[in-house]
C-alpha positions as CSV (number, residue, x, y, z in Angstrom):
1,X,-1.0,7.1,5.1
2,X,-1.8,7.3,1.4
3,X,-1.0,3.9,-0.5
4,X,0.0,3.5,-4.2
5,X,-2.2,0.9,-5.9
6,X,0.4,-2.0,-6.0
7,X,-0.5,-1.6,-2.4
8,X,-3.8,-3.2,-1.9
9,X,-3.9,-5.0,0.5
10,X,-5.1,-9.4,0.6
11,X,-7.2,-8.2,4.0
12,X,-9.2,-5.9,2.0
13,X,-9.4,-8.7,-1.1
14,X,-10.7,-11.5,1.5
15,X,-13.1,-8.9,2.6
16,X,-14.4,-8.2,-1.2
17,X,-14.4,-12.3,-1.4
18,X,-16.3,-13.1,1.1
19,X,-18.7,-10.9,0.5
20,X,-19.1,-11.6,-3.4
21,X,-18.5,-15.3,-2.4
22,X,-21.7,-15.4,0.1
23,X,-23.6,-13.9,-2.5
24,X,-22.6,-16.2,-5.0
25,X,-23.3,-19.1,-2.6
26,X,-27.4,-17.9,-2.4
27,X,-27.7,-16.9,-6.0
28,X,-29.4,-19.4,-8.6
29,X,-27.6,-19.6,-11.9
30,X,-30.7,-18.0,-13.4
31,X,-30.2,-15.1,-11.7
32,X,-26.9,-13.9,-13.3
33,X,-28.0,-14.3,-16.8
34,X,-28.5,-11.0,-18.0
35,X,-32.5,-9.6,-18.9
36,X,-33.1,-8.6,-22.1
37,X,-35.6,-5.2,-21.9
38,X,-38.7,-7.1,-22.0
39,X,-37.8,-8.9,-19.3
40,X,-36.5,-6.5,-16.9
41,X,-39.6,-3.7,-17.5
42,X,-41.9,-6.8,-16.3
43,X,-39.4,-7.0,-13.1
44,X,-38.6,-3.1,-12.8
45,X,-40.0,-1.4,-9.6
46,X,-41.4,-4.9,-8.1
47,X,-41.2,-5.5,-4.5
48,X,-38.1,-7.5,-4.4
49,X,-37.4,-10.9,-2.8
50,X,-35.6,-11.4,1.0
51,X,-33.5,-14.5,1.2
52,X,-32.2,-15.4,4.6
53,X,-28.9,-17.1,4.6
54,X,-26.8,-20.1,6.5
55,X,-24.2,-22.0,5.4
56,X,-20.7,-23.8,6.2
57,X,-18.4,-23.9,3.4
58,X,-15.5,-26.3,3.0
59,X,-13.4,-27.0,-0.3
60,X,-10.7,-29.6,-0.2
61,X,-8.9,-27.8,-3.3
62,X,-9.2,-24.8,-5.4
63,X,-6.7,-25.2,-8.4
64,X,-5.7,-22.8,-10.6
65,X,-3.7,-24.9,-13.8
66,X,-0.9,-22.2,-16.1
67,X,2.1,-24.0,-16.8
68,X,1.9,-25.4,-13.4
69,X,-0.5,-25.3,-10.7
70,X,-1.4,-22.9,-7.9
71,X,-3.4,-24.8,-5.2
72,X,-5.5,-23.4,-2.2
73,X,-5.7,-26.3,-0.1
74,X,-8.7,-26.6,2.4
75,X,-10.7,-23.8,2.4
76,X,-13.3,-23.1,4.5
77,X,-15.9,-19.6,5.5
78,X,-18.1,-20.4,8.1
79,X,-18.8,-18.3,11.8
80,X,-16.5,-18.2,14.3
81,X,-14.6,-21.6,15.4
82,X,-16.2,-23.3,12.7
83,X,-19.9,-22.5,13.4
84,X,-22.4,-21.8,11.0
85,X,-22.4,-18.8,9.0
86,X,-25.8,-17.1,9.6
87,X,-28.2,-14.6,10.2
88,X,-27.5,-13.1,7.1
89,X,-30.5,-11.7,5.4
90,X,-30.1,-10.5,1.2
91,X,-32.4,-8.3,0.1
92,X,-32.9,-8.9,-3.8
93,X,-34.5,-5.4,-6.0
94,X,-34.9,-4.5,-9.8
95,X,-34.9,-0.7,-9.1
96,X,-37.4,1.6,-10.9
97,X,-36.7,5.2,-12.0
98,X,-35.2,7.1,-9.2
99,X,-35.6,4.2,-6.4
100,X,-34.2,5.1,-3.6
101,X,-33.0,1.3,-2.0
102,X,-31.2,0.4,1.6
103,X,-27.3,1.0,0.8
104,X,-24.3,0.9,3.7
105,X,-25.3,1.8,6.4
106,X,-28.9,3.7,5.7
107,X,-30.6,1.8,8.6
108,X,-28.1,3.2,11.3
109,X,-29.2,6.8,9.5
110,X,-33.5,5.8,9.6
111,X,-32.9,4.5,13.2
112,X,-31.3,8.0,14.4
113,X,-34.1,9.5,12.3
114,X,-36.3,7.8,14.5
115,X,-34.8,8.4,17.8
116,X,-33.7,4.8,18.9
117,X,-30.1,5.6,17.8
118,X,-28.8,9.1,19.5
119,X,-29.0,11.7,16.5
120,X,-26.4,13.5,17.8
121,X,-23.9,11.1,17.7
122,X,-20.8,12.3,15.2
123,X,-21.4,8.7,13.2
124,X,-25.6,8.4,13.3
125,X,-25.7,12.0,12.7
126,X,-22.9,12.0,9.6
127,X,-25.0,9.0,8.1
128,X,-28.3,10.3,8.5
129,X,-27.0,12.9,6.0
130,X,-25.0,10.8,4.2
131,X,-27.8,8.5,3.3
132,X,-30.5,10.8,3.3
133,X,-32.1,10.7,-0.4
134,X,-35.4,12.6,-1.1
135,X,-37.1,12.1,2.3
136,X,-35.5,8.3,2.4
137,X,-32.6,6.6,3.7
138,X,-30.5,4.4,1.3
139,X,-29.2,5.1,-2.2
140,X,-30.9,6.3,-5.8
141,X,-30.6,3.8,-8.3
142,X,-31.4,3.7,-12.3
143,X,-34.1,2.2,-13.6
144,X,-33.3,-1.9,-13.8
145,X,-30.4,-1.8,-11.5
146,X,-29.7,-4.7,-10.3
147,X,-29.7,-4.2,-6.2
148,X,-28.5,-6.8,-3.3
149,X,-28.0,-5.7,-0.1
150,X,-26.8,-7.8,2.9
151,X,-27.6,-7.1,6.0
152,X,-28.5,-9.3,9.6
153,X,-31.3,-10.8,9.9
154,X,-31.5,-10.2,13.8
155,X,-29.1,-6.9,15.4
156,X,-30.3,-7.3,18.4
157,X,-30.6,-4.2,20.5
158,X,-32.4,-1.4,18.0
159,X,-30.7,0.6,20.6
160,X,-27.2,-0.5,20.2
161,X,-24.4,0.1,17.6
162,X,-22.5,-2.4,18.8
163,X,-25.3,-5.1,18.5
164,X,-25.9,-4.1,15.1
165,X,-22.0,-3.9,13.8
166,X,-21.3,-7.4,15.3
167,X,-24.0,-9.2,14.1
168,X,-22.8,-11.0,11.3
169,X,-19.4,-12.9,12.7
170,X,-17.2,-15.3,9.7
171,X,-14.4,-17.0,9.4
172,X,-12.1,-17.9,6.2
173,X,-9.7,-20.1,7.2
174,X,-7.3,-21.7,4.4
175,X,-4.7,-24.3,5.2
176,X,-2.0,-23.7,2.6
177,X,-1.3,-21.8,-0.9
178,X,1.2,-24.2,-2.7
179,X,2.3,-23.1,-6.4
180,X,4.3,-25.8,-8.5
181,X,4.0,-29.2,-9.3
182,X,5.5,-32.3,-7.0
183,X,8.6,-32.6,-6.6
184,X,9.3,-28.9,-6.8
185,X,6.3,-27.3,-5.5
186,X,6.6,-24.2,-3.1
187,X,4.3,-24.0,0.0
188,X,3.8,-19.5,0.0
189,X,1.7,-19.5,2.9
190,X,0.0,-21.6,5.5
191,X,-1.7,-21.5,8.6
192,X,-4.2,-18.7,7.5
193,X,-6.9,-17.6,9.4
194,X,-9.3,-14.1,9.6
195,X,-12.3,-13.8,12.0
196,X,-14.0,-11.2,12.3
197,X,-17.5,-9.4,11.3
198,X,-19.4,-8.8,7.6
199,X,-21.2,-5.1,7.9
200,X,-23.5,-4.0,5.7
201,X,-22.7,-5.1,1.8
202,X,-24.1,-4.1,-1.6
203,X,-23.7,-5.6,-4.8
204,X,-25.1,-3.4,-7.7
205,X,-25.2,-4.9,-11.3
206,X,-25.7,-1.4,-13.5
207,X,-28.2,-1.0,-16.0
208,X,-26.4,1.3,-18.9
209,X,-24.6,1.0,-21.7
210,X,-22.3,4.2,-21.7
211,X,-18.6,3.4,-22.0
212,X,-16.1,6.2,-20.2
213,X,-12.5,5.9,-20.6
214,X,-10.5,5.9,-16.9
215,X,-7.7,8.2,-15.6
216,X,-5.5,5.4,-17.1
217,X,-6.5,5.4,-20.2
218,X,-8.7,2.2,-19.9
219,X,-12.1,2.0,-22.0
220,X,-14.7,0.6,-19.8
221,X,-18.3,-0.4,-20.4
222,X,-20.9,1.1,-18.8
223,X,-23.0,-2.3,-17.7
224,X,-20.5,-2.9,-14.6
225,X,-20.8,-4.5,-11.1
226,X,-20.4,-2.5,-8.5
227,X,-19.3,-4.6,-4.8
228,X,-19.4,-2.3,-1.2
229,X,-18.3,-4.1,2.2
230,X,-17.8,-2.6,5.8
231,X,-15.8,-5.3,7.7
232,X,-13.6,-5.7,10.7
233,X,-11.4,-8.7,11.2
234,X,-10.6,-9.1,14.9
235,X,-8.1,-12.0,15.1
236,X,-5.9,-13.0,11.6
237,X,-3.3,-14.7,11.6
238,X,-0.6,-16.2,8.7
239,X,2.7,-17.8,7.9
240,X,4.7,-16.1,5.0
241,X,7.4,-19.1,3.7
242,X,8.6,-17.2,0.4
243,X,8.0,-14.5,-0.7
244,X,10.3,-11.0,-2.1
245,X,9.5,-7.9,-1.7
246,X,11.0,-4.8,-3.8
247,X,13.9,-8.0,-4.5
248,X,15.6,-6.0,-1.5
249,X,13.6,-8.1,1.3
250,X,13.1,-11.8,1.9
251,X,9.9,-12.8,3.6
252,X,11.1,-16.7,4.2
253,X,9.7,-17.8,7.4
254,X,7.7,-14.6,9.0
255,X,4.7,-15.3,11.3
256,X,2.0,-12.3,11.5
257,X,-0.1,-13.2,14.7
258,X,-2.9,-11.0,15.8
259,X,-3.9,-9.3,12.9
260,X,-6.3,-7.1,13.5
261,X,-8.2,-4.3,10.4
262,X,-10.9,-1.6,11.5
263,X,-11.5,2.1,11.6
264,X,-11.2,3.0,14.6
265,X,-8.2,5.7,15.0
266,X,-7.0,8.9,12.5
267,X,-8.7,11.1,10.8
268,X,-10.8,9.1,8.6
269,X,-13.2,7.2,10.6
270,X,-16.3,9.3,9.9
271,X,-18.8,6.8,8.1
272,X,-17.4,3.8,8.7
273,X,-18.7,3.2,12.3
274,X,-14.9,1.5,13.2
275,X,-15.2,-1.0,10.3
276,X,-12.6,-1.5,7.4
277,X,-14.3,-0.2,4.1
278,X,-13.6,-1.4,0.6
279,X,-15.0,-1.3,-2.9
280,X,-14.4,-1.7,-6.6
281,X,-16.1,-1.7,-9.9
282,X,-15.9,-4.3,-12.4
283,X,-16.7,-5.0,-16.0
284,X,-14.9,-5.4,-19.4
285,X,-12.1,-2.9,-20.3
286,X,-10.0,-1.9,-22.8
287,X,-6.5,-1.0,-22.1
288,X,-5.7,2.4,-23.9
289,X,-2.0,1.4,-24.0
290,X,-1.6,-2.1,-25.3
291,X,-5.4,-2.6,-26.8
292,X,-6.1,-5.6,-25.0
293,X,-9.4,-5.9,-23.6
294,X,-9.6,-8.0,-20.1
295,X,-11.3,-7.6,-17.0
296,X,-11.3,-4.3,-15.2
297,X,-11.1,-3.6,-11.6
298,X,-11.7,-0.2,-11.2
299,X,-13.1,2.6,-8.9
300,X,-10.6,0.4,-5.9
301,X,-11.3,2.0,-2.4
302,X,-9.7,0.9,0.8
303,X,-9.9,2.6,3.8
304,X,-8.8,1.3,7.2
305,X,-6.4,0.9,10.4
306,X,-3.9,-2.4,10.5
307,X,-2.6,-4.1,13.7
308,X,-0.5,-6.8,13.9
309,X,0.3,-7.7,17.4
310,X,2.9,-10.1,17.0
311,X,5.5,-9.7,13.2
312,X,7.4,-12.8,13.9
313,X,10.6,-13.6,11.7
314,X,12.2,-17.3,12.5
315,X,9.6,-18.2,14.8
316,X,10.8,-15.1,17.2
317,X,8.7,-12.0,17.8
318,X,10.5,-9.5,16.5
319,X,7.6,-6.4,17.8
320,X,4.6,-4.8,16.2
321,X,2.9,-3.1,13.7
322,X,0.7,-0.3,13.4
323,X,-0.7,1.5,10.6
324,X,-3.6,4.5,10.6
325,X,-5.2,6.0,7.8
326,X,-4.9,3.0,5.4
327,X,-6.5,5.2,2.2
328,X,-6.2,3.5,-1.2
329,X,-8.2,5.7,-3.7
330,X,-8.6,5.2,-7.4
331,X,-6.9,2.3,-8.4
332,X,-7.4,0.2,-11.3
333,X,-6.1,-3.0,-12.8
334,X,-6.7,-4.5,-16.0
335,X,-6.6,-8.5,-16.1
336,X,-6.3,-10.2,-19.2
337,X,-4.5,-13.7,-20.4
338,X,-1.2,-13.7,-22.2
């Protein structure tokens, strides 16, 4: 079911956050200053670092202040039920020339390689060919790439897909979105809630300065980040309070209860091992229509299947909702102040 790109969805953003947000969380400032050449030929084709990861995270208040404010109140990413986030490990590498690095899901492919998966399973045997670089398993890289990978610490069974894709549970949970100032502030949504699992993620800070111009005509530089994330939520949930869609539809009061995202029907589950997939490329563009340069978001790709057990209008059930085939490719925004 092809999507237009005003159609991407907030399950696929909170999936791009968390990830970006735990690695945020782990990262000294130091690290996201940007190395001169100097600096990154002493670094380039080192060893790399491995940071394991736990954390509960809870924020009274994020505002965002235009003419008035937009408020997410209580916002909080931890493990299921409000345990810790953890066995996260973050593999940290300045790539040489040619590196080949772990990427997605390149240890599924080396453990069919090596028999403990079955190689002749349609998913271990697509990914040992997807991933298979030079002999290796995991992605080629340019010399001074910027590489993270996250991946669990502890998958339990070698043996077992299962073990290894639910390894890594987390919860974001926010209370309310509230735009406007007292006495005339809105409440948009409350009561939201996604649990589910974090698959393998890569974030890839490029190291080149070649500009290209996009499909829509926007001028982007070359140095850009790169964010990957397999994901599955298994129980979401949300109140919609106001909202319009197309102006033809009023969202006021409609529940969504049992929201569930993953890859797991249709025709395009090969590669994903049943997990939602999305990714996107950032850095500064230029828009080749107005001339204003902002923050691109380019290279957007979704993939996945959307159930929602429960679409509740009035505080009544009114059925369900399925979608297969969830495929949004190509997209690209351009943010910028006015």
């Amino acid at each position: 079911m092809p999507l237009n790109r005003d159609s991407f969805s907030a399950s696929a953003a909170a999936g791009l956050l968390v990830s970006a947000g735990l690695w945020l969380t782990a990262m000294p400032a130091q690290a996201l200053e940007r190395l001169d050449d100097g600096e990154m030929g002493v670094v380039t084709g080192q060893a790399g670092i491995t940071m394991e990861l736990a954390a509960r995270i809870d924020i009274g208040q994020v505002r965002y202040v235009d003419e008035a404010p937009l408020d997410f109140n209580r916002v909080r990413l931890s493990g299921h039920n409000g345990t810790m986030l953890d066995n996260l490990k973050l593999t940290l590498d300045v790539a040489g020339p040619g590196e080949v690095l772990d990427y997605g899901f390149s240890e599924l492919a080396r453990r069919g390689d090596q028999g403990i998966l079955d190689p002749n399973h349609w998913q271990v045997a697509d990914a040992m060919n997807r991933y298979s670089v030079a002999g290796e398993f995991g992605r080629q890289y340019n010399d001074g790439d910027l590489v993270i990978h996250l991946s669990p610490v502890d998958s339990g069974d070698p043996a077992s897909l299962t073990d290894y894709l639910n390894a890594v549970d987390f919860e974001l949970a926010i209370d309310s979105i509230v735009t406007g100032g007292q006495p005339t502030s809105t409440t948009m949504f409350e009561n939201i809630l996604l649990q589910g699992y974090l698959g393998p993620t890569d974030i890839v800070v490029g190291n080149t300065d070649n500009s290209r111009v996009l499909p829509s005509g926007t001028l982007v530089q070359g140095a850009e980040t790169h964010i990957s994330s397999h994901f599955a939520i298994t129980n979401g949930q949300l109140d919609w309070n106001v909202g319009n869609f197309a102006i033809l539809f009023n969202f006021a009061a409609v529940g969504i209860e049992g929201l569930r995202l993953h890859n797991n029907r249709g025709d395009d589950m090969l590669g994903h091992f049943g997990m939602a997939y999305a990714e996107a490329s950032i850095s500064k563009g230029t828009s080749g229509t107005s001339g204003q340069d902002g923050l691109s978001i380019h290279n957007v790709d979704f993939r996945a299947d959307l159930d929602i057990d429960r679409f509740k209008v009035g505080g009544h059930s009114i059925g369900s909702v399925y979608m297969t085939d969830i495929n949004i490719q190509d997209a690209s925004f351009l943010v910028y102040g006015h």
